[in-house]
DOLOVEX-860090 format. One line per 3 residues: number of its first residue (from 1); their letters; for each residue x, y, z of N, C-alpha, C. Coordinates in nm, 4 decimals, decimal comma. Atoms other than C-alpha are relative to their C-alpha. Last residue first. Example, Ala and Ser with C-alpha at 12.3 -4.5 7.8 and 13.67 -1.06 7.14 Angstrom:
# DOLOVEX-860090
2) SA) -0,0820:-0,1190:-0,0060:1,3670:-0,1060:0,7140:-0,0770:0,1090:0,0730 | 0,0890:-0,1190:0,0000:1,2300:-0,4500:0,7800:0,0900:0,1200:0,0000
//
This chain:
# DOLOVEX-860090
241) XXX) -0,0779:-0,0372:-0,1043:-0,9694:1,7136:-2,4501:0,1062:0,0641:-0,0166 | 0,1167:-0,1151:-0,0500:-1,1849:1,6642:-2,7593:0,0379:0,0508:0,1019 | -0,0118:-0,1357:0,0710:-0,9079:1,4324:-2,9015:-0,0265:0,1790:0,0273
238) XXX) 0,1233:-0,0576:0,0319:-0,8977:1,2277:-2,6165:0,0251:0,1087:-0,0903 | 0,0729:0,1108:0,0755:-0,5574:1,0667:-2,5005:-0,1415:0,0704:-0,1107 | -0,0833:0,0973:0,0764:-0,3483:1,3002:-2,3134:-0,0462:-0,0613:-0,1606
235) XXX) -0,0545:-0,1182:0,0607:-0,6261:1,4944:-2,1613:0,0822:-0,0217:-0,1200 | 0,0722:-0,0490:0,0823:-0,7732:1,1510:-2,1227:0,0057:0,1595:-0,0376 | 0,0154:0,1178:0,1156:-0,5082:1,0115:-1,9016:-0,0658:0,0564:-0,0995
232) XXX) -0,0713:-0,0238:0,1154:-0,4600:1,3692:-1,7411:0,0127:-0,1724:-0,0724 | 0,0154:-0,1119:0,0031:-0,8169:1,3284:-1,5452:0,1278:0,0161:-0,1214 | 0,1058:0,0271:0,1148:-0,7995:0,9460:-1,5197:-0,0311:0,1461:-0,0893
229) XXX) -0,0948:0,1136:0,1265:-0,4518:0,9881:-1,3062:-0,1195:0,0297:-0,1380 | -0,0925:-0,0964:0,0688:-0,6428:1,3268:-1,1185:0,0683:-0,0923:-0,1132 | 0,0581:-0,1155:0,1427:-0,9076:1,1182:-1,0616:0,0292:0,0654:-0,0420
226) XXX) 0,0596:0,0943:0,1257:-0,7162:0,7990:-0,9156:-0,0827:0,1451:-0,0490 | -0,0966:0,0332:0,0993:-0,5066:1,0742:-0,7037:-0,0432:-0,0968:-0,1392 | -0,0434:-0,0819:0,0938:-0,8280:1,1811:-0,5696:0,1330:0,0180:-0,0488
223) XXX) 0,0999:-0,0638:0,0982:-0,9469:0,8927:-0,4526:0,0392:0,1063:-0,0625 | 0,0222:0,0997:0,1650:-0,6877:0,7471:-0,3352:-0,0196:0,0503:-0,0784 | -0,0994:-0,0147:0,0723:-0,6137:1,0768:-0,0884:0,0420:-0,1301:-0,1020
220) XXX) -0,0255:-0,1351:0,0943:-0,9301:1,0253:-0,0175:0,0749:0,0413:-0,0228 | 0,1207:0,0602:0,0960:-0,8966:0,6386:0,1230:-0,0064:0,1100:-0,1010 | -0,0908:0,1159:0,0939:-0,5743:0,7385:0,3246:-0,1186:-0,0707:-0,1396
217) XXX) -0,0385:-0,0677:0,0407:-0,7942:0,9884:0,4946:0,0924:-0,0410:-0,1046 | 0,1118:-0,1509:0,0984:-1,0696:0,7979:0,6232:0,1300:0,0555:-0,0740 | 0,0746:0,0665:0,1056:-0,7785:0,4909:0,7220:-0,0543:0,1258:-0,0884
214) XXX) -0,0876:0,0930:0,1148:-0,5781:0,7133:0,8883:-0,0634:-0,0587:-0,0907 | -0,0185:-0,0909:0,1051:-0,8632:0,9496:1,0816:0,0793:-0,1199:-0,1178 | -0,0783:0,0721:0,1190:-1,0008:0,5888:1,2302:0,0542:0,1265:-0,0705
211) XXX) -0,1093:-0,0124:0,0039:-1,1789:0,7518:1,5171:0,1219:-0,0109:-0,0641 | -0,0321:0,0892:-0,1185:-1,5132:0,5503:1,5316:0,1625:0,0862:0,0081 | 0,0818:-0,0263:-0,1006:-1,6774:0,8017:1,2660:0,0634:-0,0513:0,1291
208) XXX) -0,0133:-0,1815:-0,0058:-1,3623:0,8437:1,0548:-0,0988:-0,0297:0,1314 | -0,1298:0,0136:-0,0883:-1,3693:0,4311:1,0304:0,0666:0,1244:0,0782 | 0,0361:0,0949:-0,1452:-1,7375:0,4462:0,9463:0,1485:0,0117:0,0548
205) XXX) 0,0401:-0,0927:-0,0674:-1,6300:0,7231:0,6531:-0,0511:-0,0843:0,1700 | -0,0407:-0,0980:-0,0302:-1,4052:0,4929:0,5208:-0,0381:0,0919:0,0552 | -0,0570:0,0511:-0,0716:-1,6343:0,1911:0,4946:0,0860:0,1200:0,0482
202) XXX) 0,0435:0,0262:-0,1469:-1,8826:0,3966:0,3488:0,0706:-0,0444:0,1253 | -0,0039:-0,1092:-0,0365:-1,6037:0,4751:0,0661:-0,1430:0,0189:0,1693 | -0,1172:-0,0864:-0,0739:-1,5213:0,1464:0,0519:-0,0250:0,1385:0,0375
199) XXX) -0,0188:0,0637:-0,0938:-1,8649:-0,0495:-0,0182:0,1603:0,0934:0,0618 | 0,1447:0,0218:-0,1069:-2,0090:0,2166:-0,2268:0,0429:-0,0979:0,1161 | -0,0595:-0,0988:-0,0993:-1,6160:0,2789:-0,3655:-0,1732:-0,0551:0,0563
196) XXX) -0,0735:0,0233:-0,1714:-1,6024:-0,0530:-0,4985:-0,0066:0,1056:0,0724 | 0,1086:0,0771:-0,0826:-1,7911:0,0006:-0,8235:0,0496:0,0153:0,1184 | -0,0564:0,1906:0,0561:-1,5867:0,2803:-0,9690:-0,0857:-0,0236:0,1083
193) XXX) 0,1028:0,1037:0,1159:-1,7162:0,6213:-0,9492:0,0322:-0,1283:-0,0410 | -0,0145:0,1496:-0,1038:-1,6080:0,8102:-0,5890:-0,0953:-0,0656:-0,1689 | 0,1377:0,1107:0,0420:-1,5170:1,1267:-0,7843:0,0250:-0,1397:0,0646
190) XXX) -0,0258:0,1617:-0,0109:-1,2611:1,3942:-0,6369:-0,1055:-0,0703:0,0094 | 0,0615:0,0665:-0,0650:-1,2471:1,7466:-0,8119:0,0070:-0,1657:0,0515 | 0,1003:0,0707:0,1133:-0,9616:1,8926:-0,9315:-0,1249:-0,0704:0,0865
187) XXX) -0,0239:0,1752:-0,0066:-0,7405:2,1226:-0,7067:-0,1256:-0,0331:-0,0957 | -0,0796:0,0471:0,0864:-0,6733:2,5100:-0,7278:-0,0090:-0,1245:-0,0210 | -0,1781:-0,0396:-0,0484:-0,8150:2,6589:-0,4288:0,1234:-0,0573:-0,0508
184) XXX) -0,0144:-0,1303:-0,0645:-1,1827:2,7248:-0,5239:0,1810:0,0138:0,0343 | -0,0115:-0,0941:0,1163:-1,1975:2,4052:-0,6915:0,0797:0,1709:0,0290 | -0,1310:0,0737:0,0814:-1,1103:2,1984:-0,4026:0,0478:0,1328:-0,0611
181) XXX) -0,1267:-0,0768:-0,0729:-1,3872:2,4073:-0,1800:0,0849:-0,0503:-0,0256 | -0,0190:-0,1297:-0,0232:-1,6196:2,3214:-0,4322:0,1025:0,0826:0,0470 | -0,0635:-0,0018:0,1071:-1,5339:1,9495:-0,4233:0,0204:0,1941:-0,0296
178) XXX) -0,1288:0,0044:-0,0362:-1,6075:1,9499:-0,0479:0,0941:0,0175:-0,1762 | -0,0529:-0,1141:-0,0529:-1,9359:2,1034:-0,1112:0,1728:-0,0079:-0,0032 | -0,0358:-0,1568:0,0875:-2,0378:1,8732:-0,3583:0,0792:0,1106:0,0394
175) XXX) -0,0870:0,0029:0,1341:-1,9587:1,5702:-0,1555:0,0156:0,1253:-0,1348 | -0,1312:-0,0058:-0,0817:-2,1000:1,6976:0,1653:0,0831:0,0008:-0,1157 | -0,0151:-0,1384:0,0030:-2,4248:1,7984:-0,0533:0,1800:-0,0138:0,0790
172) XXX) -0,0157:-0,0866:0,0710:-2,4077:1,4527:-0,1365:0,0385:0,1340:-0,0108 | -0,0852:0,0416:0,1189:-2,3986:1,2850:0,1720:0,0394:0,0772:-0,1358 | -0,0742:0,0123:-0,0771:-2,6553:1,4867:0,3617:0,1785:0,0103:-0,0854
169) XXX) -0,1024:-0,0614:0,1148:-2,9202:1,4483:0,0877:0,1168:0,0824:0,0690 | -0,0939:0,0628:0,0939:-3,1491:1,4031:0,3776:0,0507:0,0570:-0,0415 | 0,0633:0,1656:0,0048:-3,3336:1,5300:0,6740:0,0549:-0,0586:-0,0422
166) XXX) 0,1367:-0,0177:0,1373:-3,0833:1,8321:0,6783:-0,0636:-0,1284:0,0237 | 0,0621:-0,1170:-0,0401:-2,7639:1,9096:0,9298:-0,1445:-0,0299:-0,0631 | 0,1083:0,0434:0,0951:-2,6248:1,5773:0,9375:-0,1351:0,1068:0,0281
163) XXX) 0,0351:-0,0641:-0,0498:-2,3283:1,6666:1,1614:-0,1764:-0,0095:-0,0439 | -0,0209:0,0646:-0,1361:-2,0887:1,3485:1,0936:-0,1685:0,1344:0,0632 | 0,0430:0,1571:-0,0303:-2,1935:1,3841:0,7363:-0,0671:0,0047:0,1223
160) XXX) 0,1561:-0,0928:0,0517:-2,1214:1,8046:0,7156:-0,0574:-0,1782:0,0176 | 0,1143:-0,1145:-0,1083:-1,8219:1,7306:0,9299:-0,1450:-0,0100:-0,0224 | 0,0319:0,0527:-0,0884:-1,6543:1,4583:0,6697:-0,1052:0,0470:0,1290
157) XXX) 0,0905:0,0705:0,0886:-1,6585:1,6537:0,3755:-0,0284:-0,1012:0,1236 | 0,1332:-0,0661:0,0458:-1,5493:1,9474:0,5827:-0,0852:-0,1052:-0,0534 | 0,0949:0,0152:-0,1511:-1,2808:1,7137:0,7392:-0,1583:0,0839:-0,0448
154) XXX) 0,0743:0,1279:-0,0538:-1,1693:1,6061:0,4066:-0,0387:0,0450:0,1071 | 0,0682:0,0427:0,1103:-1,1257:1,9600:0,2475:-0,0528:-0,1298:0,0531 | 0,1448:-0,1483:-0,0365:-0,9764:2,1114:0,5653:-0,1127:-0,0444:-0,0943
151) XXX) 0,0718:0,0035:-0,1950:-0,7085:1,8577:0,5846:-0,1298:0,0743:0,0075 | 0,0650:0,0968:-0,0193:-0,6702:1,8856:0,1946:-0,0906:-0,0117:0,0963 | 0,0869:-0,0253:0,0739:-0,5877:2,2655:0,2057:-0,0570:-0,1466:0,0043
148) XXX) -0,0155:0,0464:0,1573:-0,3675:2,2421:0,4720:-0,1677:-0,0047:-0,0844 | 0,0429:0,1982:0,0094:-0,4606:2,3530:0,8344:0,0053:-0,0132:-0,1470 | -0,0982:0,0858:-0,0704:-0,3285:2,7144:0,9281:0,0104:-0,1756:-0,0316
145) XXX) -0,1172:0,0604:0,0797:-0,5588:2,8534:0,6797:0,1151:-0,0244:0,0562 | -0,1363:-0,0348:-0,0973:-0,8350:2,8329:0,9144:0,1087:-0,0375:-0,1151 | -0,1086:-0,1140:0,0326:-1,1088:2,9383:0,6970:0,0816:0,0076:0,0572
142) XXX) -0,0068:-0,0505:0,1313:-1,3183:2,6029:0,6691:0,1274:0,0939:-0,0252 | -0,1209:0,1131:0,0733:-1,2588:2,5370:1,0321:0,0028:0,0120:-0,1230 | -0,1150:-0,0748:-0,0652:-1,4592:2,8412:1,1316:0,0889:-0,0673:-0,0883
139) XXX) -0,0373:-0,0807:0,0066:-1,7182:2,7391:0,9122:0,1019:0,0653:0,0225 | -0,0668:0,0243:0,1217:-1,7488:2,3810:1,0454:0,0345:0,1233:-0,1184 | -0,1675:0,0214:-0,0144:-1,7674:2,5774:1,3601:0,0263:-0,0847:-0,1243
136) XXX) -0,1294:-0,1236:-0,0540:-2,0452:2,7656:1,3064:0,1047:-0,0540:-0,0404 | -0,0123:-0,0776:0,1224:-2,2513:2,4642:1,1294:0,1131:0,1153:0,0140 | -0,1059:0,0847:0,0789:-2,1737:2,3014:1,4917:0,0025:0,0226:-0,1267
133) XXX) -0,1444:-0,0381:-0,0564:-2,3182:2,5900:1,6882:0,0938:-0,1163:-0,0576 | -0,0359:-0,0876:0,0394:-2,6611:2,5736:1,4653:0,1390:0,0284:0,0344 | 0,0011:-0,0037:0,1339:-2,7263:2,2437:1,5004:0,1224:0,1616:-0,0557
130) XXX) -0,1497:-0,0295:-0,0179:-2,6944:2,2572:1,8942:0,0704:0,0248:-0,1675 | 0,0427:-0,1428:-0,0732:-3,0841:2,2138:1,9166:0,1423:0,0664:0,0232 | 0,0486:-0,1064:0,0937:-3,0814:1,9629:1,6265:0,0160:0,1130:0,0679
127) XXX) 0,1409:-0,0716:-0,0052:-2,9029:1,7571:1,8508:-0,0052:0,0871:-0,0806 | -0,0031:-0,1164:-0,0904:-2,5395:1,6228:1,7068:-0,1498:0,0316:0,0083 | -0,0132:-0,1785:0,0206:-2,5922:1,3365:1,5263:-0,0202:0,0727:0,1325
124) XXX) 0,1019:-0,0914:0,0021:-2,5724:0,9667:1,6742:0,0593:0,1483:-0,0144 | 0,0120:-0,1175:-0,0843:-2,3231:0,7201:1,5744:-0,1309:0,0809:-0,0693 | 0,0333:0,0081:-0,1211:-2,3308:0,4123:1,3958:0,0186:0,1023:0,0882
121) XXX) -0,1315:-0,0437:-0,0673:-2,2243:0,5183:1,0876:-0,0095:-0,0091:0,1175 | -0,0924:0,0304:0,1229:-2,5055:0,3921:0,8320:0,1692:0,0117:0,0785 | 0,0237:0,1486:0,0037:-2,7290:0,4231:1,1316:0,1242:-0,0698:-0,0768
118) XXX) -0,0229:0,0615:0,0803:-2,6762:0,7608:1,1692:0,0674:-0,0863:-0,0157 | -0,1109:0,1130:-0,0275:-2,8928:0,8660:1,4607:0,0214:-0,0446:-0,1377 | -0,0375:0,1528:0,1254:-3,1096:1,1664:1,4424:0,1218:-0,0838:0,0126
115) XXX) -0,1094:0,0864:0,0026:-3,2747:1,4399:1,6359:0,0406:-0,0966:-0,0159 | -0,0131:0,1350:-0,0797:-3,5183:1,6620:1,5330:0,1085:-0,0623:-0,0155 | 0,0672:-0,0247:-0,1366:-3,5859:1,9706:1,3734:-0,0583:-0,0990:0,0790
112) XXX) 0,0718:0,0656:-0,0976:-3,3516:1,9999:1,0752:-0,0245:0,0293:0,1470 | -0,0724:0,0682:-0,1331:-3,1640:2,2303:0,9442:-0,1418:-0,0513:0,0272 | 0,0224:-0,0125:-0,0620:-3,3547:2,3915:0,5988:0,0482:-0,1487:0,0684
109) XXX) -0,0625:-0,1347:-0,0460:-3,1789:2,4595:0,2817:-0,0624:-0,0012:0,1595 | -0,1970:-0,0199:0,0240:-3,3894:2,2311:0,0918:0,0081:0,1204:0,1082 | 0,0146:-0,1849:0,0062:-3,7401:2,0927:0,2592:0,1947:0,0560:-0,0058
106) XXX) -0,1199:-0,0439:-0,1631:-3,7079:1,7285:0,1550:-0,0183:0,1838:-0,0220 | 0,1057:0,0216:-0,1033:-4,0508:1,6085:-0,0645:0,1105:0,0713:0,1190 | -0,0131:0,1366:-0,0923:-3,8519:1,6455:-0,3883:-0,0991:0,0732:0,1598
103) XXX) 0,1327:0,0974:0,0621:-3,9111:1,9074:-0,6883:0,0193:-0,1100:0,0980 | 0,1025:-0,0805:0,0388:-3,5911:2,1157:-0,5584:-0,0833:-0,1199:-0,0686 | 0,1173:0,0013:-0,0200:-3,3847:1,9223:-0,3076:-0,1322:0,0164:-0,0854
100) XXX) 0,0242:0,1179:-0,0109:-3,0641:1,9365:-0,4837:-0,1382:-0,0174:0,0489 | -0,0032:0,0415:0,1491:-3,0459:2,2975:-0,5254:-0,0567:-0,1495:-0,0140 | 0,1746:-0,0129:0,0323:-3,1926:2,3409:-0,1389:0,0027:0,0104:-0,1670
97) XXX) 0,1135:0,0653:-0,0652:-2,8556:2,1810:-0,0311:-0,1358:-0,0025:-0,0701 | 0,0285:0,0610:0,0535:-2,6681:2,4164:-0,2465:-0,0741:-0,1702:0,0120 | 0,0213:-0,0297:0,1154:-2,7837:2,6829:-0,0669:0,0136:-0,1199:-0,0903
94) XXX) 0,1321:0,0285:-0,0207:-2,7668:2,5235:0,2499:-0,0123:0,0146:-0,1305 | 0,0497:0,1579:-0,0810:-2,3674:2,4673:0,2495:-0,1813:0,0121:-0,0473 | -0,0307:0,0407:0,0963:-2,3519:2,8176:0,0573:-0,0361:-0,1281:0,0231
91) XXX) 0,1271:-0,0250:0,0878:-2,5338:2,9599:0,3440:0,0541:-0,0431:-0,1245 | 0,1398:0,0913:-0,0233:-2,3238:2,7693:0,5958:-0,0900:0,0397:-0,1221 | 0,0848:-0,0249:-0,1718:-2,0065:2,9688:0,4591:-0,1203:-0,1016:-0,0318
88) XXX) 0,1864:0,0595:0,0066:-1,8081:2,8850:0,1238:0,0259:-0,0001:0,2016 | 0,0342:0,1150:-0,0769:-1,4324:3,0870:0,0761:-0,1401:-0,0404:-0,0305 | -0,1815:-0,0029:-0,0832:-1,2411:3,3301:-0,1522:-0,0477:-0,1310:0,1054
85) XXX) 0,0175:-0,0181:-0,1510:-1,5115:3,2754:-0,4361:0,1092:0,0066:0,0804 | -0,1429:-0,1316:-0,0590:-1,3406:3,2606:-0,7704:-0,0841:0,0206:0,0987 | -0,0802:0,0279:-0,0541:-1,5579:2,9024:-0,8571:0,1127:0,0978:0,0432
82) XXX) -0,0422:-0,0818:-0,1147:-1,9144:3,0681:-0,8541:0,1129:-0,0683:0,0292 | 0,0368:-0,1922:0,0543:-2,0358:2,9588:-1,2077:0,0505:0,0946:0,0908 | -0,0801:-0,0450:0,0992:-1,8868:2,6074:-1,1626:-0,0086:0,1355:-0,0348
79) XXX) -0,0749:-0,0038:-0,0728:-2,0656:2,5542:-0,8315:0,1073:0,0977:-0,1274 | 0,0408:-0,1505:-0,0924:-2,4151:2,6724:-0,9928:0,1737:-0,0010:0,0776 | -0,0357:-0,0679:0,1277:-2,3131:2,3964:-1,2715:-0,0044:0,1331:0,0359
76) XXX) -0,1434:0,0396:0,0632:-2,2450:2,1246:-1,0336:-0,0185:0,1180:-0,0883 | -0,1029:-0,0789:-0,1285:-2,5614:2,2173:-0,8368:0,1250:0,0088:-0,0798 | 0,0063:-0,1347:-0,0066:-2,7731:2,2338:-1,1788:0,0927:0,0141:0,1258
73) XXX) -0,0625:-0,0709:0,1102:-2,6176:1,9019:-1,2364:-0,0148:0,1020:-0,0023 | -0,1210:0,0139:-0,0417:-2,7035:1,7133:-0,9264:0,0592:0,1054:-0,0796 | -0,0572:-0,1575:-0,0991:-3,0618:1,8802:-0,9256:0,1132:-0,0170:-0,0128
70) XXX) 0,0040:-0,1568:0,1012:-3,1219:1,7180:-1,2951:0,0403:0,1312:0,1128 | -0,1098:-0,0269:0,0557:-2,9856:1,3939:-1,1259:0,0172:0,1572:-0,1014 | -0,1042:0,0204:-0,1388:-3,2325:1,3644:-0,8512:0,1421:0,0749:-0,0674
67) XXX) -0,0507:-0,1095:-0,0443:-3,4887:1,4882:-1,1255:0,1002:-0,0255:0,0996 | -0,0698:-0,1386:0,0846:-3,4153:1,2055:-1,3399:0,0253:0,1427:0,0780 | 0,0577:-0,0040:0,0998:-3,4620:0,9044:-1,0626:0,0239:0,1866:-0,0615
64) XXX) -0,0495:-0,0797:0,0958:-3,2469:0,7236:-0,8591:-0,0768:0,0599:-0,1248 | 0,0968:-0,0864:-0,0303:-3,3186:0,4383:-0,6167:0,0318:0,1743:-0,0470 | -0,0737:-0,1020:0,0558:-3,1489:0,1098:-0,6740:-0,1045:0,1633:-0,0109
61) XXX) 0,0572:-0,0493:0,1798:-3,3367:-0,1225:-0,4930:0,0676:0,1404:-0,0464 | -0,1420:-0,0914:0,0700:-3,2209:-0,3002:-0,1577:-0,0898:0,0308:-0,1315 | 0,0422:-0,1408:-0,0114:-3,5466:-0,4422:0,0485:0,0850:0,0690:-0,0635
58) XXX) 0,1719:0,0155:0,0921:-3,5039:-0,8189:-0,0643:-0,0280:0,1203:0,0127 | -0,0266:-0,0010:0,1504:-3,1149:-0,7476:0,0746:-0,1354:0,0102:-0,0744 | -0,0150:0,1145:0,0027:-3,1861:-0,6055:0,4480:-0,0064:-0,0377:-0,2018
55) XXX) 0,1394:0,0306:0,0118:-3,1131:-0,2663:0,5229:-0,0065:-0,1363:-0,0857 | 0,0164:0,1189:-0,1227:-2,7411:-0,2352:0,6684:-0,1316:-0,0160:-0,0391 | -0,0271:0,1591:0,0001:-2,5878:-0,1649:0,3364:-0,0842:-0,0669:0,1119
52) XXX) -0,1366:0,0204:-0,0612:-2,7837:0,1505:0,2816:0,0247:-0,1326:0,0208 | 0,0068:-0,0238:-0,1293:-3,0074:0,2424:-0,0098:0,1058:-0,0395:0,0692 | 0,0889:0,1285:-0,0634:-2,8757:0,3501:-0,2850:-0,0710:0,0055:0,1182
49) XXX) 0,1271:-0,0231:-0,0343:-2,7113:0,6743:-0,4049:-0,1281:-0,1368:-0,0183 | 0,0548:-0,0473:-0,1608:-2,3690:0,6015:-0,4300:-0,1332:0,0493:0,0340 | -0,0632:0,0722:-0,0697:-2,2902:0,4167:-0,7668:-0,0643:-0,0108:0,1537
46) XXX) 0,0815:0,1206:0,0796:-2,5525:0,5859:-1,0137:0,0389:-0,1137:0,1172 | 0,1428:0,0103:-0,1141:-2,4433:0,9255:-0,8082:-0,0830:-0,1423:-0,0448 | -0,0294:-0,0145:-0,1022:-2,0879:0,8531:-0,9037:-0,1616:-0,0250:0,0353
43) XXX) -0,0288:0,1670:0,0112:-2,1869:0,7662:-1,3004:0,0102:-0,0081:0,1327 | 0,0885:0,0564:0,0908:-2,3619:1,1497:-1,3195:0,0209:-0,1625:0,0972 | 0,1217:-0,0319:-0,1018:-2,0876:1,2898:-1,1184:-0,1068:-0,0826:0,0179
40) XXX) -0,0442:0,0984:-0,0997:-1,8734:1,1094:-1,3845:-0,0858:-0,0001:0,1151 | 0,0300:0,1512:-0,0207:-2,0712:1,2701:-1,6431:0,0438:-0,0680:0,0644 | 0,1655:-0,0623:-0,0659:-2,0016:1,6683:-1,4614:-0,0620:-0,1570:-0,0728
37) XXX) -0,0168:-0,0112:-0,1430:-1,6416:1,5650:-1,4927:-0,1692:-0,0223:0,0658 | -0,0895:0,1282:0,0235:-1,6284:1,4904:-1,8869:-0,0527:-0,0296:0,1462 | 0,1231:0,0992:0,0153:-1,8485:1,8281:-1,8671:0,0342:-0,1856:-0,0199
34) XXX) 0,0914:-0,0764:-0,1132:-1,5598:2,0251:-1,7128:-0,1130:-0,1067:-0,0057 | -0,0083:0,0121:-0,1247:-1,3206:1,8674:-1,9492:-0,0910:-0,0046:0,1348 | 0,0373:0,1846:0,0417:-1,5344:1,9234:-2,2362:0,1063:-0,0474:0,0910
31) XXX) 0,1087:-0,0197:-0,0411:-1,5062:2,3197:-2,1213:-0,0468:-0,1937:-0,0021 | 0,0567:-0,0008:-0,1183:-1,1564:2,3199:-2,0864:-0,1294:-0,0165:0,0148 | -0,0498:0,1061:-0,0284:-1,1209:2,1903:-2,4762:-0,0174:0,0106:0,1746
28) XXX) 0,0558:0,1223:0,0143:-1,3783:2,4375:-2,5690:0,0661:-0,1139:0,0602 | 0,1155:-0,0120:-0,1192:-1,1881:2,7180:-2,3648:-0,0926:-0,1300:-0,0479 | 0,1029:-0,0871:0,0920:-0,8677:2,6432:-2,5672:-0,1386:-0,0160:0,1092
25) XXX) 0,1166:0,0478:0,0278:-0,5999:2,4418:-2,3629:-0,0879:0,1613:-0,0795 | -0,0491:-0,0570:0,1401:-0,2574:2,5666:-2,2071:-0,0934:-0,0476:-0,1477 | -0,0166:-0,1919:0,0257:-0,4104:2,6886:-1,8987:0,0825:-0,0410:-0,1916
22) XXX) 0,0984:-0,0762:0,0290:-0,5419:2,2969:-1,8847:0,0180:0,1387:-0,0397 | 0,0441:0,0914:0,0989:-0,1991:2,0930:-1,9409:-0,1833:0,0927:-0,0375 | -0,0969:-0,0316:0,1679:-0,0074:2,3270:-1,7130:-0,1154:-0,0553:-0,1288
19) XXX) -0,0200:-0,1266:0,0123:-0,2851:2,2866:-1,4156:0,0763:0,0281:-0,1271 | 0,1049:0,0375:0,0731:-0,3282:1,8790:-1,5098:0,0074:0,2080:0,0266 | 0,0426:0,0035:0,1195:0,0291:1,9268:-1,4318:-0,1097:-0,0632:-0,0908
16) XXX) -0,0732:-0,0630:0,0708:0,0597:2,0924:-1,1300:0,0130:-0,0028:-0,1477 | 0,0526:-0,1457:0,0224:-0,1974:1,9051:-1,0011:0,0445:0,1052:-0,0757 | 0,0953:-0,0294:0,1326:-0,0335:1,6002:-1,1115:-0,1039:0,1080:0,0466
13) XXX) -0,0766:0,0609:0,1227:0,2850:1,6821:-0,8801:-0,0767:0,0029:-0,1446 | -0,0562:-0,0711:0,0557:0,0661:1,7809:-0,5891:0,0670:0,0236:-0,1058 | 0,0892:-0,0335:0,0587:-0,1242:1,4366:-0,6090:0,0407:0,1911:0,0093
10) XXX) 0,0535:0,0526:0,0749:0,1953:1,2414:-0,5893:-0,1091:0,0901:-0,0659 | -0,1192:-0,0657:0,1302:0,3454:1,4426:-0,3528:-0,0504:-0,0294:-0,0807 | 0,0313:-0,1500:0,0197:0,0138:1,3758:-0,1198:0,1048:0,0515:-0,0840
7) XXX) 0,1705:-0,0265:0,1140:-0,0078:0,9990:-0,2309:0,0196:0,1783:-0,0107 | -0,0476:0,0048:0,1446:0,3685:0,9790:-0,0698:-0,1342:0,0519:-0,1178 | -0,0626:-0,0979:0,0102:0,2790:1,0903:0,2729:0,0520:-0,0043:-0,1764
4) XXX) 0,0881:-0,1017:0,0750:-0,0545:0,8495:0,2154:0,1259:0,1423:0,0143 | 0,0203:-0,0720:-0,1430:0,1826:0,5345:0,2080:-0,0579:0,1308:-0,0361 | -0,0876:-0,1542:0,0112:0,1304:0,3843:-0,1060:-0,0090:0,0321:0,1051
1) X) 0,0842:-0,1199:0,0000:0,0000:0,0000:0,0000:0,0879:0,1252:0,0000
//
């Protein structure tokens, strides 16, 4: 196994040059990039949006339908329109929360008002009635630029889980957000789209929940070295790229 001090040279290295390789591109060729990205999303949410492992198999059904994926894409395309931001606050968090939501039964953009146990992670959320002072502080932590740009990127994507501010669509919005705040500071986004991540990437966030930073963090620094590799593979390769 790469040790994850090596993954992080590794994925500095092809930042640098999926950075060279894009500034020296034509805006069509960045733009079919962009949308290369925005079908993986696509293939990601085909992967991760099930139900959960612990519900029993005769009850499993793949559960995914057009508008789920018509909000994924207007968020992905509202992120892309606002990537020179200097940071994202809670109201960006909600905001694109209540993108995803729209035509669904979940009230977007609005904290929940009750308290919840996630099952999927065996731990229980923070009370709804404390909601608001743990949105704070995943805020704070956002803008401490004392803490590396990753560090701050996985714990946000991890926070907004562990904190499960919304009825649903939890998950996701964690995953959008945390790509957001990539973008925003020079990095590529990181896609969970191969089969295995539904069983690994849960597994990784259960090991975060119980204390496991190593594992959790050794998993996303996979992940986004495998999408930076696939990222200049097909720069490389692809005409249209």
């Amino acid at each position: 196994m790469t040790k994850t001090p090596d993954l992080k040279v590794f994925i500095e290295q092809n930042r640098q040059i999926i950075t060279t390789m894009l500034s020296a591109s034509d805006t069509h060729k960045r733009l079919n990039n962009l949308n290369w990205i925005r079908d993986e999303l696509t293939k990601e949410a085909k992967i991760l949006f099930q139900y959960p492992d612990y519900m029993p198999q005769k009850d499993k059904k793949f559960f995914l339908d057009f508008n789920n994926l018509k909000n994924l894409g207007t968020a992905w395309d509202y992120i892309l329109e606002h990537d020179n931001i200097k940071t994202i606050d809670t109201y960006d968090i909600r905001h694109i929360h209540r993108i995803l939501c729209e035509n669904t039964d979940i009230p977007g953009g609005q904290y929940r008002l009750s308290d919840a146990h996630i099952m999927q992670l065996g731990i229980a959320a923070p009370s709804y009635q404390k909601l608001l002072y743990h949105m704070d502080n995943i805020q704070y932590h956002i803008q401490d630029d004392n803490v590396p740009v990753l560090t701050r990127a996985f714990n946000l994507h991890y926070d907004i889980i562990a904190a499960q501010p919304f009825n649903d669509f939890n998950k996701r919005t964690a995953r959008l957000i945390m790509n957001w705040f990539l973008i925003i500071n020079g990095y590529r986004p990181i896609l969970f789209n191969k089969r295995t991540d539904k069983a690994d990437y849960m597994k990784a966030l259960r090991a975060r929940a119980h204390g496991d930073t190593k594992t959790y963090s050794h998993y996303m620094y996979s992940c986004m070295l495998r999408t930076q590799t696939e990222i200049i593979k097909r720069l490389k390769k692809s005409r249209s790229l």
